[in-house]
MISE-485654 format. One record per atom (N, C-alpha, C, CB): residue number from 1; residue in one letter; atom name; y, z, x. Coordinates in pm, whole numbers. Glycine has a CB too. Example, Ala and Ser with C-alpha at 12.3 -4.5 7.8 and 13.67 -1.06 7.14 Angstrom:
2
   n res atom  north     up   east
   1   A    N   -569    780   1319
   1   A   CA   -450    780   1230
   1   A    C   -330    780   1320
   1   A   CB   -447    905   1131
   2   S    N   -225    708   1285
   2   S   CA   -106    714   1367
   2   S    C      3    787   1290
   2   S   CB    -60    572   1408
//
This chain:
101
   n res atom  north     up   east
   1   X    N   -119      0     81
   1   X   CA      0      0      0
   1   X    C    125      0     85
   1   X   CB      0    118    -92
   2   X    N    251    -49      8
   2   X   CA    336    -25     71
   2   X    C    441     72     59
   2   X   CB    364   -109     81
   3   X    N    509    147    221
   3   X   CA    486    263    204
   3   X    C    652    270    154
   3   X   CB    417    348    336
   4   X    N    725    402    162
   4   X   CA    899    413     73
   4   X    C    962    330    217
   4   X   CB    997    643     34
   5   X    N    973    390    320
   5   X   CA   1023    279    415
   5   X    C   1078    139    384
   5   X   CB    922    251    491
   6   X    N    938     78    395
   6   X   CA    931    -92    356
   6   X    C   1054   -116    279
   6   X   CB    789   -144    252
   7   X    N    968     -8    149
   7   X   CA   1047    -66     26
   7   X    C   1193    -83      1
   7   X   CB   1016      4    -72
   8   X    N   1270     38     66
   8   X   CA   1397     67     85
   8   X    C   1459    -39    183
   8   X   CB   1406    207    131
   9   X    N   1374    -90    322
   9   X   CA   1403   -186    383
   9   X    C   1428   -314    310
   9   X   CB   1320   -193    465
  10   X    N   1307   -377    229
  10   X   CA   1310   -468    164
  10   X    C   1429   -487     66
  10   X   CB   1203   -465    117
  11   X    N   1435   -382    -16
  11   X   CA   1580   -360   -105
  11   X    C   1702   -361    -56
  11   X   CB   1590   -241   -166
  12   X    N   1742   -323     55
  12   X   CA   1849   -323    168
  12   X    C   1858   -446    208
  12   X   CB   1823   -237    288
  13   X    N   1709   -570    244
  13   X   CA   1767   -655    333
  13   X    C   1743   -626    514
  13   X   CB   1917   -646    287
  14   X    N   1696   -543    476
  14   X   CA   1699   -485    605
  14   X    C   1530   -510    705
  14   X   CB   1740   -310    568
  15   X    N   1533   -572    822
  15   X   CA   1395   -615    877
  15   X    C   1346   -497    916
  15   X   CB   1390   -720    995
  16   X    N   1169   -557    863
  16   X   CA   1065   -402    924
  16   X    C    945   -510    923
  16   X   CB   1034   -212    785
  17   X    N    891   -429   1023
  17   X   CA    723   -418    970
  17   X    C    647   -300    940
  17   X   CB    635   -471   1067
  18   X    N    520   -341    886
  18   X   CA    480   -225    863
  18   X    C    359   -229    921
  18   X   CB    483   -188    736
  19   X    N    269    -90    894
  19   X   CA    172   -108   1038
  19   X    C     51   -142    919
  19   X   CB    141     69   1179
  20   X    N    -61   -211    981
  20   X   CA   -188   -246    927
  20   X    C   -256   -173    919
  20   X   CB   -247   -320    969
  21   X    N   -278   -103   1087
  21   X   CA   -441     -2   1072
  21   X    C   -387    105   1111
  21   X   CB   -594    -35   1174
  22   X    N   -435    245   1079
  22   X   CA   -396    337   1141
  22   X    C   -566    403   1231
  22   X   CB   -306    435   1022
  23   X    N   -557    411   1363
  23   X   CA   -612    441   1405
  23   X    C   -704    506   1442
  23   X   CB   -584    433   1414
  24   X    N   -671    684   1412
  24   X   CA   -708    804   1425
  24   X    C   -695    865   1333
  24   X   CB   -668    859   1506
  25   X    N   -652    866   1212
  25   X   CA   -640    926   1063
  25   X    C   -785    996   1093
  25   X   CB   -626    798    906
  26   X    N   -894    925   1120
  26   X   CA  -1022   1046   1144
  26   X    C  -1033   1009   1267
  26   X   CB  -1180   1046   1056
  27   X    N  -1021   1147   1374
  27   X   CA  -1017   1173   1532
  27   X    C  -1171   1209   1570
  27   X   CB   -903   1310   1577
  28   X    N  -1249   1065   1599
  28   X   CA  -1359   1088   1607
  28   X    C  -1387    935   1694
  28   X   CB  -1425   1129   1462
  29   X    N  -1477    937   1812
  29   X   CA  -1511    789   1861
  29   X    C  -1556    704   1795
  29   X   CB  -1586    777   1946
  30   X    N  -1645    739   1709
  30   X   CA  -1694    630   1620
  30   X    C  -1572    569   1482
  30   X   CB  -1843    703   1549
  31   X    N  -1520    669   1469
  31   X   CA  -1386    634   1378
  31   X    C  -1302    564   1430
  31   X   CB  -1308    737   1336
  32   X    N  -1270    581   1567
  32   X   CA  -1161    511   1617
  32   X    C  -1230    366   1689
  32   X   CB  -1076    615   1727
  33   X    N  -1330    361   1690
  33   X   CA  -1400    242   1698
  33   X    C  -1404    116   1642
  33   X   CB  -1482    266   1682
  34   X    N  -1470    202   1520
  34   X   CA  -1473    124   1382
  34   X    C  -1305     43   1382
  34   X   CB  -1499    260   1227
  35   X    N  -1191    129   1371
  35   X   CA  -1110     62   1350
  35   X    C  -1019    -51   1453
  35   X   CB  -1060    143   1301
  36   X    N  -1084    -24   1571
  36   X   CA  -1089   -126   1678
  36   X    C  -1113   -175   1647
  36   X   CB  -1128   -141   1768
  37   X    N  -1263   -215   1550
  37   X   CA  -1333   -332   1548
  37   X    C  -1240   -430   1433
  37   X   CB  -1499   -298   1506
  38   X    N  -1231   -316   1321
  38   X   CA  -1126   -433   1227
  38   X    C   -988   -465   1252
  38   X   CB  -1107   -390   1086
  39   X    N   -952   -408   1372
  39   X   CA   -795   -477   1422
  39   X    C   -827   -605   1481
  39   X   CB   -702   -383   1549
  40   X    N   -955   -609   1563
  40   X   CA   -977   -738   1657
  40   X    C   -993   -862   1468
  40   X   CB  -1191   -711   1808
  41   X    N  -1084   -811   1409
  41   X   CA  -1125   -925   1322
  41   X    C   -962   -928   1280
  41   X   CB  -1264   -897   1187
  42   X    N   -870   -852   1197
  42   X   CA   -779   -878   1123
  42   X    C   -700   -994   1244
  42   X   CB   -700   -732   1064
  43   X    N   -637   -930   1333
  43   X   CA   -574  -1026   1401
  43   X    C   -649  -1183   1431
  43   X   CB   -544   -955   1522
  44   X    N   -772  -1186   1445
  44   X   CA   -841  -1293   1480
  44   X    C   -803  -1390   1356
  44   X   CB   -999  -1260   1504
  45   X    N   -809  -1303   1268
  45   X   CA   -785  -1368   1114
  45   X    C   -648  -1420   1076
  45   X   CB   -813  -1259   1002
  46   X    N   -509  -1308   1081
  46   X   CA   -395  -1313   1064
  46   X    C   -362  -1358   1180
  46   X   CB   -341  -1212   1020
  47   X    N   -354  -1391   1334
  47   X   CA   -309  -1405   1430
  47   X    C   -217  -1234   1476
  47   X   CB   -233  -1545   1408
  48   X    N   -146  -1180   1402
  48   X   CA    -91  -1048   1426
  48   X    C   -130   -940   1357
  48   X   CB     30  -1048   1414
  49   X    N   -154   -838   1401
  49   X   CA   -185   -705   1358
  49   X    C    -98   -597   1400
  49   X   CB   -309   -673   1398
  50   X    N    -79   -505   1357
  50   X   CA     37   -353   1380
  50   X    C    -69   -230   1375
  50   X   CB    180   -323   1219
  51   X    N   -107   -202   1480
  51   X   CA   -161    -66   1494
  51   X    C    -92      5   1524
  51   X   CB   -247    -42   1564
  52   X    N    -90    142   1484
  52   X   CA    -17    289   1525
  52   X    C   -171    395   1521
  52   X   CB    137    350   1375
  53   X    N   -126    470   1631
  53   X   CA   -241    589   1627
  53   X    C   -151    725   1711
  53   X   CB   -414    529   1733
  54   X    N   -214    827   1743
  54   X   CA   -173    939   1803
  54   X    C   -257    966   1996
  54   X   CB   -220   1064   1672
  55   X    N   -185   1025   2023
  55   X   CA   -221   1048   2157
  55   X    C   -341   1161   2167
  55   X   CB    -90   1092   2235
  56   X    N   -415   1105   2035
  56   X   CA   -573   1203   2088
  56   X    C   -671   1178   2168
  56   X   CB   -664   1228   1995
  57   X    N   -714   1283   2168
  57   X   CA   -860   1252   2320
  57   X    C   -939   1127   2245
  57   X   CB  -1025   1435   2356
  58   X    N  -1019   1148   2146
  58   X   CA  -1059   1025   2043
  58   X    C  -1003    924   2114
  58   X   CB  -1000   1026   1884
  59   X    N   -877    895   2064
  59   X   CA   -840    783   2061
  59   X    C   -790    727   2197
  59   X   CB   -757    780   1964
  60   X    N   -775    776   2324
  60   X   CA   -703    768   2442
  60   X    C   -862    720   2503
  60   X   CB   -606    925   2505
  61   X    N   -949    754   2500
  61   X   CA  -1074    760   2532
  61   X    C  -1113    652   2504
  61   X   CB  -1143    850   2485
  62   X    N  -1128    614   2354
  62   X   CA  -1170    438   2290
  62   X    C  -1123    338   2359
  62   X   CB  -1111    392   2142
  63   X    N   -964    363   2389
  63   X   CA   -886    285   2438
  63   X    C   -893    246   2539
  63   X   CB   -802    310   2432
  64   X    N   -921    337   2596
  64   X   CA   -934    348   2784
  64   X    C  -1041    233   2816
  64   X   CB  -1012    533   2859
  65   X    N  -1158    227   2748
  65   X   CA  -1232     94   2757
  65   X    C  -1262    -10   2673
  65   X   CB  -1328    112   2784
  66   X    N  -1191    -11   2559
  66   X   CA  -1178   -100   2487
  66   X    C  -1004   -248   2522
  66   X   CB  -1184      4   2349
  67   X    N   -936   -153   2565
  67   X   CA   -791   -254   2595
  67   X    C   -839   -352   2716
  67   X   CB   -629   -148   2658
  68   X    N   -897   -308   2866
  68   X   CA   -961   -433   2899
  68   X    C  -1054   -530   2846
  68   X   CB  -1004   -413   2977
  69   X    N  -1151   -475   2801
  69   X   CA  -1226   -560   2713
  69   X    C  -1145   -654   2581
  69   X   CB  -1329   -458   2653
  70   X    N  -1066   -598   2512
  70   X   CA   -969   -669   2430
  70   X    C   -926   -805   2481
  70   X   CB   -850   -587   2415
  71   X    N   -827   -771   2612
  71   X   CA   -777   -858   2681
  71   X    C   -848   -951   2716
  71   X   CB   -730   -818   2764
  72   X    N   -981   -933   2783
  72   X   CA  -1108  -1007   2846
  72   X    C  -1153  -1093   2728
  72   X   CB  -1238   -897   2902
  73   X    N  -1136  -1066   2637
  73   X   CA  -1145  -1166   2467
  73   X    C  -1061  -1245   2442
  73   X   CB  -1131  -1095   2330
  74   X    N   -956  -1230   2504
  74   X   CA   -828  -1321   2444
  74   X    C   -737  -1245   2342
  74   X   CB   -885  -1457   2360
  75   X    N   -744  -1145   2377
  75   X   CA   -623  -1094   2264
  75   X    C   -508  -1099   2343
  75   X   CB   -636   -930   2195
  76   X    N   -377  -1094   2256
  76   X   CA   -278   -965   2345
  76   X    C   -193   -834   2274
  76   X   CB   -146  -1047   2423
  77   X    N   -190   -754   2349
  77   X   CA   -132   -645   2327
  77   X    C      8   -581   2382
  77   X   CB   -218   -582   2353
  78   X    N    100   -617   2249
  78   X   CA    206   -639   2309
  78   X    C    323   -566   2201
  78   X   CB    215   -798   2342
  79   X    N    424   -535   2270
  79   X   CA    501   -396   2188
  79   X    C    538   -469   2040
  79   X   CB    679   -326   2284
  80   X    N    560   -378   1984
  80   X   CA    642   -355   1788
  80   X    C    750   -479   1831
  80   X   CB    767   -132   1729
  81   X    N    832   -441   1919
  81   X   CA    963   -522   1944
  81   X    C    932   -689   1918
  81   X   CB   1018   -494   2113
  82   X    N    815   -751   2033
  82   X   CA    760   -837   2059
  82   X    C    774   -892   1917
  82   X   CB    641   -814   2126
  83   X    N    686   -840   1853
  83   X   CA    671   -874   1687
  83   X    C    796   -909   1601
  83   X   CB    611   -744   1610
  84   X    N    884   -796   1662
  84   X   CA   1050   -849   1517
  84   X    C   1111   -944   1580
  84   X   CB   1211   -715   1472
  85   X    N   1104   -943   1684
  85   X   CA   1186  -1093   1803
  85   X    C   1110  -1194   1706
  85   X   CB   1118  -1117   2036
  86   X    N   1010  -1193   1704
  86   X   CA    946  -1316   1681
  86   X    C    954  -1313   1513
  86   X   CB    786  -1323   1755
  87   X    N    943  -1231   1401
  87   X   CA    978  -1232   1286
  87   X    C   1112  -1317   1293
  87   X   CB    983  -1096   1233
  88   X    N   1203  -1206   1360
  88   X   CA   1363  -1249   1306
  88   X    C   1404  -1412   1359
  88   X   CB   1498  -1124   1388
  89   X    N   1314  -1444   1420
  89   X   CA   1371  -1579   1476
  89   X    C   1320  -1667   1391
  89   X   CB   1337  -1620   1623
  90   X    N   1200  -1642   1321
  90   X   CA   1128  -1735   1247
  90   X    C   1222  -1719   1096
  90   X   CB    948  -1693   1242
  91   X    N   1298  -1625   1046
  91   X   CA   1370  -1617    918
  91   X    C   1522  -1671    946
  91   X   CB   1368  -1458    862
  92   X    N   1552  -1666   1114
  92   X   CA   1689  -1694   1120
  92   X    C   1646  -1861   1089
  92   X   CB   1780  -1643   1281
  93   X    N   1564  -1918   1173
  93   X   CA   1529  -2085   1149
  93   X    C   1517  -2046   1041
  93   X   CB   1404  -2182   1214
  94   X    N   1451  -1958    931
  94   X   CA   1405  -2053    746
  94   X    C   1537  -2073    681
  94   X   CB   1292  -1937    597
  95   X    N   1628  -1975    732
  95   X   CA   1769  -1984    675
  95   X    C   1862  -2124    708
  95   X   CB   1847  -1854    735
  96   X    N   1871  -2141    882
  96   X   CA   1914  -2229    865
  96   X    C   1882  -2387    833
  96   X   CB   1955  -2204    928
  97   X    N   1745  -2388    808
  97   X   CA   1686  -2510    742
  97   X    C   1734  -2524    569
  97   X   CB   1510  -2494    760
  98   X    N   1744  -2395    507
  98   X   CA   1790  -2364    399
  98   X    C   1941  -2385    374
  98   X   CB   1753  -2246    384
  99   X    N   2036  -2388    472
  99   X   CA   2161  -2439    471
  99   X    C   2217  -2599    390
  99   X   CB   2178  -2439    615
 100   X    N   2271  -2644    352
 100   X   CA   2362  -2772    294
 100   X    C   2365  -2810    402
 100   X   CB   2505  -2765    218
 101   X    N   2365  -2958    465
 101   X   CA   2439  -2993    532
 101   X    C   2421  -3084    693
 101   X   CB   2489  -2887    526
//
C-alpha cells in the first residue's frame, strides 16, 4: 500500500519514491533471504527496485555475501538519489514533449 508520505507528496506535486521491499521487518537469515530473493526477481522484472532495511546482525550478515554475488549477476546497487536523478529527468522530458510548440 501506499504509505501517508507518498500520498501527501503526490497531492503536493512533490517527487518521491517509495520503497518496495522492506528487508528485516522479520530479523532472521532466512527472512532476510527470502527477501533478497524477491528484490533480485522484482528488479529483474521492473528493471528498479527500492529496498530499505536496518543495520541488524540478520541483515548485515545476508548482505555481506549476497551484494557480491548480486553484482556477479548483473545487478546494480546504487543510492535512492541515483533513482530520483533518473525519475526527475524522465518527467522533466514528458513535460517538455507535452509543451505547444
Amino acid at each position: 500500500g501506499h504509505t501517508v508520505g507518498a500520498s501527501v507528496a503526490r497531492r503536493l506535486g512533490v517527487p518521491f519514491i517509495e520503497r518496495n521491499i522492506f528487508l528485516d521487518n522479520e530479523n532472521t537469515l532466512g527472512a532476510v533471504k527470502a527477501r533478497l530473493a524477491e528484490t533480485e526477481r522484482l528488479a529483474r522484472r521492473r528493471g528498479t527496485v527500492v529496498v530499505i532495511g536496518h543495520p541488524r546482525d540478520a541483515t548485515i550478515r545476508v548482505l555481506k555475501d549476497w551484494i557480491p554475488e548480486a553484482l556477479a549477476r548483473g545487478l546494480a546497487i546504487v543510492p535512492i538519489s541515483t533513482l530520483m536523478k533518473e525519475r526527475l529527468k524522465r518527467q522533466t522530458a514528458k513535460r517538455l514533449a507535452q509543451q505547444p510548440g
